[in-house]
MARKOLZA-608477 format. One line per 3 residues: their letters; for each residue x, y, z of C-alpha. Coordinates in steps of 0.1 Angstrom, whole numbers. Example, Ala and Ser with C-alpha at 12.3 -4.5 7.8 and 13.67 -1.06 7.14 Angstrom:
<rs>
AS> 123:-45:78 ~ 137:-11:71
</rs>
This chain:
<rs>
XXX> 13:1444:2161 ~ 14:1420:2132 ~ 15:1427:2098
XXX> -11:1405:2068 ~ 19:1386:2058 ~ 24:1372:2091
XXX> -6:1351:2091 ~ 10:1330:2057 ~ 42:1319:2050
XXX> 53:1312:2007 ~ 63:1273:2009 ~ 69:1276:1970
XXX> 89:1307:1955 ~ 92:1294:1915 ~ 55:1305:1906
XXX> 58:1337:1883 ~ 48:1365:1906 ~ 39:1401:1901
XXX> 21:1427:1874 ~ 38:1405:1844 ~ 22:1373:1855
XXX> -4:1354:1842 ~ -40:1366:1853 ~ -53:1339:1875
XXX> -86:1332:1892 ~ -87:1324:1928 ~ -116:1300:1942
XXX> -120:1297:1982 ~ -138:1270:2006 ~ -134:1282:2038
XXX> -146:1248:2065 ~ -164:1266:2093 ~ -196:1284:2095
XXX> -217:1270:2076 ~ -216:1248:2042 ~ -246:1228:2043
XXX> -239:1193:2024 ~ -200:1198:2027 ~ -203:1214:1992
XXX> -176:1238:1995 ~ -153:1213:2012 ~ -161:1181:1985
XXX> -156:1212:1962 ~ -124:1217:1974 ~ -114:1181:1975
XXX> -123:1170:1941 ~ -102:1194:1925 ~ -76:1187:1944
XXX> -80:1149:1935 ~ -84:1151:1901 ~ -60:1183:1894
XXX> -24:1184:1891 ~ -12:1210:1917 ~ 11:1225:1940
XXX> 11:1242:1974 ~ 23:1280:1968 ~ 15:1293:2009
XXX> 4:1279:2040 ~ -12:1303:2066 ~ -4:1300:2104
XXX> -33:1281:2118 ~ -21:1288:2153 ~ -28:1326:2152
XXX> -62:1322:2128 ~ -79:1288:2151 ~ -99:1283:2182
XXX> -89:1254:2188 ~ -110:1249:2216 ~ -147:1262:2196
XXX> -135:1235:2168 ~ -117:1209:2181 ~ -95:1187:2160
XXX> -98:1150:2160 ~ -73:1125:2174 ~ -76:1086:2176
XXX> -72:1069:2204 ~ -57:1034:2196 ~ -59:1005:2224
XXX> -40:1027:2251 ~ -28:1055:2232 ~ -34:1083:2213
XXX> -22:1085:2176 ~ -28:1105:2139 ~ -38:1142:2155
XXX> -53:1157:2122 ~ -45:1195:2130 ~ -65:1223:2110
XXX> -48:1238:2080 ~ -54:1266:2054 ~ -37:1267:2025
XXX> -32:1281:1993 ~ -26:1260:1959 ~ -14:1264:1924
XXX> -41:1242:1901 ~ -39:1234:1863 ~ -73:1227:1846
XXX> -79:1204:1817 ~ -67:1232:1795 ~ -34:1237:1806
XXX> -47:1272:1833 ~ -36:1275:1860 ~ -60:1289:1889
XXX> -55:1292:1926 ~ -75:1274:1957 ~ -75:1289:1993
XXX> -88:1255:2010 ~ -93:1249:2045 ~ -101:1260:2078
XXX> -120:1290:2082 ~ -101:1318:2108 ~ -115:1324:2143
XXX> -90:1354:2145 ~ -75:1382:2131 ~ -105:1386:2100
XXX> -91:1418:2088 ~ -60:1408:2092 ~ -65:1376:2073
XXX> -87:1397:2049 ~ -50:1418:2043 ~ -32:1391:2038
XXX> -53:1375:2009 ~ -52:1407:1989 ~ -14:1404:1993
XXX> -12:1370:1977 ~ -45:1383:1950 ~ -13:1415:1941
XXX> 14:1388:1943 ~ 3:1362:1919 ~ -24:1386:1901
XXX> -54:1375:1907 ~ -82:1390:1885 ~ -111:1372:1902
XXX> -119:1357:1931 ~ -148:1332:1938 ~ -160:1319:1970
XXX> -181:1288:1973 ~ -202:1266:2001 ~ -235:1253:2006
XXX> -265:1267:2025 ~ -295:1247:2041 ~ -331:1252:2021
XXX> -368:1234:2025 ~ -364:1222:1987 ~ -363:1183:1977
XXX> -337:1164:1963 ~ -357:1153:1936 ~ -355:1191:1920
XXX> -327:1206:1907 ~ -306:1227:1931 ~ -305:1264:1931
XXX> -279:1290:1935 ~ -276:1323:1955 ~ -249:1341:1933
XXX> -237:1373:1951 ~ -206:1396:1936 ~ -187:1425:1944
XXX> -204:1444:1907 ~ -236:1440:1895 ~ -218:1430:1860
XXX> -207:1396:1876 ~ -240:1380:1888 ~ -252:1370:1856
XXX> -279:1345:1872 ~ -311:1353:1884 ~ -313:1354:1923
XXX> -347:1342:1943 ~ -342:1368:1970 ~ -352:1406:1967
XXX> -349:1432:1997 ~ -323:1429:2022 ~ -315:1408:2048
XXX> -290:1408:2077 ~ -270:1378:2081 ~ -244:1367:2100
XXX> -208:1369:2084 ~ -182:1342:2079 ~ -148:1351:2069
XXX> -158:1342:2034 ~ -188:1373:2035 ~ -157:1397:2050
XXX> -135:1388:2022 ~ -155:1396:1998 ~ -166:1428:2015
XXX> -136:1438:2017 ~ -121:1428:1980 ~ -149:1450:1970
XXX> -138:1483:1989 ~ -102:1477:1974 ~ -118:1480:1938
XXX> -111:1442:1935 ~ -137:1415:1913 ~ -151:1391:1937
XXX> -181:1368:1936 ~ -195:1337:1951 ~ -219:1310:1949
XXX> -242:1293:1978 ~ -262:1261:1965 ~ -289:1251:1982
XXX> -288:1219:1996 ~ -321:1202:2010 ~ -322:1210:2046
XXX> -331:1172:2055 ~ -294:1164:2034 ~ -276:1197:2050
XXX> -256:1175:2078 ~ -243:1147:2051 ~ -219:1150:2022
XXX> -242:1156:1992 ~ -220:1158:1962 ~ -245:1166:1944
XXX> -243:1199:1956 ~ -203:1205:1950 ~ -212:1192:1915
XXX> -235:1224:1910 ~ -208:1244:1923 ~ -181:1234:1900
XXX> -206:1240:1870 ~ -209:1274:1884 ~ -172:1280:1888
XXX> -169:1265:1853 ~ -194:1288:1836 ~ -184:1323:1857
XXX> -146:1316:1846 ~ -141:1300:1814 ~ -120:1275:1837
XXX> -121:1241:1823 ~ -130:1213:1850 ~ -137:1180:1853
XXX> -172:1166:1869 ~ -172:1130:1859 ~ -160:1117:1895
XXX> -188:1140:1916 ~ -214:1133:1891 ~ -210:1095:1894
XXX> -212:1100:1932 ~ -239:1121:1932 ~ -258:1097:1905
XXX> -252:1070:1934 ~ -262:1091:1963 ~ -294:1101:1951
XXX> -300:1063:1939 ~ -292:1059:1978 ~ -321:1089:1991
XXX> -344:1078:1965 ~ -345:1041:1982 ~ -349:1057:2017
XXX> -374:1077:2011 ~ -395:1049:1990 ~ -391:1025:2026
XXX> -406:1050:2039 ~ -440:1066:2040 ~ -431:1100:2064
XXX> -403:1105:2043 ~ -421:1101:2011 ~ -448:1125:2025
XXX> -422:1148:2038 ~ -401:1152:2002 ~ -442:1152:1985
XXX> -451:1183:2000 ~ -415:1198:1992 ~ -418:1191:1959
XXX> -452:1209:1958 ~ -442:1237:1978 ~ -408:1239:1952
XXX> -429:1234:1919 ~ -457:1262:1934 ~ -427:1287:1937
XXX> -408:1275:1910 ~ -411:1309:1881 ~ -421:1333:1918
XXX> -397:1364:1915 ~ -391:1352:1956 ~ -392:1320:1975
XXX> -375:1332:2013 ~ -403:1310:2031 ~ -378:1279:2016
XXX> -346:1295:2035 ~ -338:1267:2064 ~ -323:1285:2096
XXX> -311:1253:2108 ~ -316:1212:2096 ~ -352:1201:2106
XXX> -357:1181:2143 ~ -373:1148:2143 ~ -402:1165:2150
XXX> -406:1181:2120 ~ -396:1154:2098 ~ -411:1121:2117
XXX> -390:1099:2134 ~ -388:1075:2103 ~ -369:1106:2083
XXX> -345:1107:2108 ~ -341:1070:2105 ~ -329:1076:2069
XXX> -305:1100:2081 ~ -286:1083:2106 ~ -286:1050:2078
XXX> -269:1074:2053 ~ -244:1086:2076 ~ -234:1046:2083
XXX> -232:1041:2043 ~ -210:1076:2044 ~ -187:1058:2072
X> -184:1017:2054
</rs>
């Protein structure tokens, strides 16, 4: 039977380990279920980009993947195939702009072995002592870009949401291996938390950086950790530019994001708003053919 730590592997063995070490943070952006917007993945990315860091452990993809649910991408060149781009999930060592250091568990979310996987990260939270953990991604809502996005915060202690929450009552959801992990963190008496901006549903399928923007503030103002923002708010300041001319060409769209924003400014101060929660992004149906228009242009500017 295998053991936690034979899902990962420690690819870097000079990082201070142990009880003595400095307290760290852990985020995690796990690429699978759902992260409406990419937030959690541009999340990811940015800090990576604009952080110096180092990779501490990388996790056996082989036993954790189904490769055949999420197939990678290869390209086929002329008459051959070349750069296969396999899945990976890996752990980091980060430095924010104030000299501390942090982890990231980035990549692909595991098809297999959950608890196993779930055993494994509260190995590495003992090994490099890990006070915190935060997960992050994005979820699908009915709300307009034009408003500013909300977050779901969810923790393993009362004591750690510290931001109001538009949802009362329960609900049953399906679980990703993000959900598990902090489920499971929590029966081990560890601190975990997370954060799920909500991304307009009509957006959910492109890279909204807006969106990962809100979730490094959030990550920012839960830690103390100091991070950078200047690259994803330019981006999302040109994005929006982007929507906003969309939408103007056209007069579905412009009716479609209207009646959003009433529904939004109607609910806006409500103690609940679950009629905005988007099971899935809307059909060309329900957004007019001229909404869908706008979509398939952004994805071309996402591609030049």
């Amino acid at each position: 039977m295998l053991r936690p730590d034979d899902l990962y592997e420690i690819v870097d063995e000079s990082v201070a380990t142990g009880p003595a070490a400095t307290p760290k943070v852990m985020v995690h952006s796990l690429d699978g279920f759902m992260d409406a917007g990419l937030a959690g993945r541009v999340t990811a990315d940015h800090l990576l980009e604009v952080l110096d860091h180092r990779l501490l452990a990388r996790f056996d993809v082989d036993l954790l993947h189904d490769y055949r649910a999420r197939r990678p991408e290869v390209t086929f060149a002329e008459d051959r195939f070349t750069d296969y781009t396999p899945p990976h999930l890996s752990l980091h060592l980060l430095t924010d702009d104030a000299g501390v250091e942090f982890l990231l568990l980035e990549g692909a979310e595991p098809d297999n072995h959950w608890d196993r996987f779930a055993g494994a990260v509260r190995q590495l939270i003992e090994l490099y002592n890990v006070t915190l953990t935060v997960g992050v991604h994005g979820i699908p809502m009915g709300v307009p870009h034009t408003r500013p996005l909300g977050l779901t915060a969810h923790a393993t202690r009362p004591e750690l949401v510290t931001r109001s929450n538009i949802w009362d009552g329960e609900m049953v959801l399906p679980a990703s291996a993000g959900t598990m992990l902090q489920v499971r963190l929590g029966e081990a008496g560890k601190d975990a938390m997370g954060f799920a901006v909500h991304v307009p549903h009509y957006l959910a399928e492109n890279r909204f950086p807006g969106a990962a923007l809100a979730l490094v503030h959030a990550i920012s103002a839960a830690t103390g950790l100091l991070l950078p923002s200047k690259a994803l708010l330019d981006e999302a300041a040109v994005t929006g530019r982007l929507v906003d001319e969309q939408v103007d060409a056209s007069e579905d769209a412009s009716a479609v994001v209207k009646a959003l924003e009433t529904q939004y400014d109607a609910a806006a101060g409500s103690l609940s708003r679950k009629s905005l929660l988007a099971d899935s992004t809307p059909s060309a149906d329900e957004l007019g053919a001229e909404v869908e228009q706008f979509l398939a242009e952004l994805n071309r500017e996402d591609d030049n």
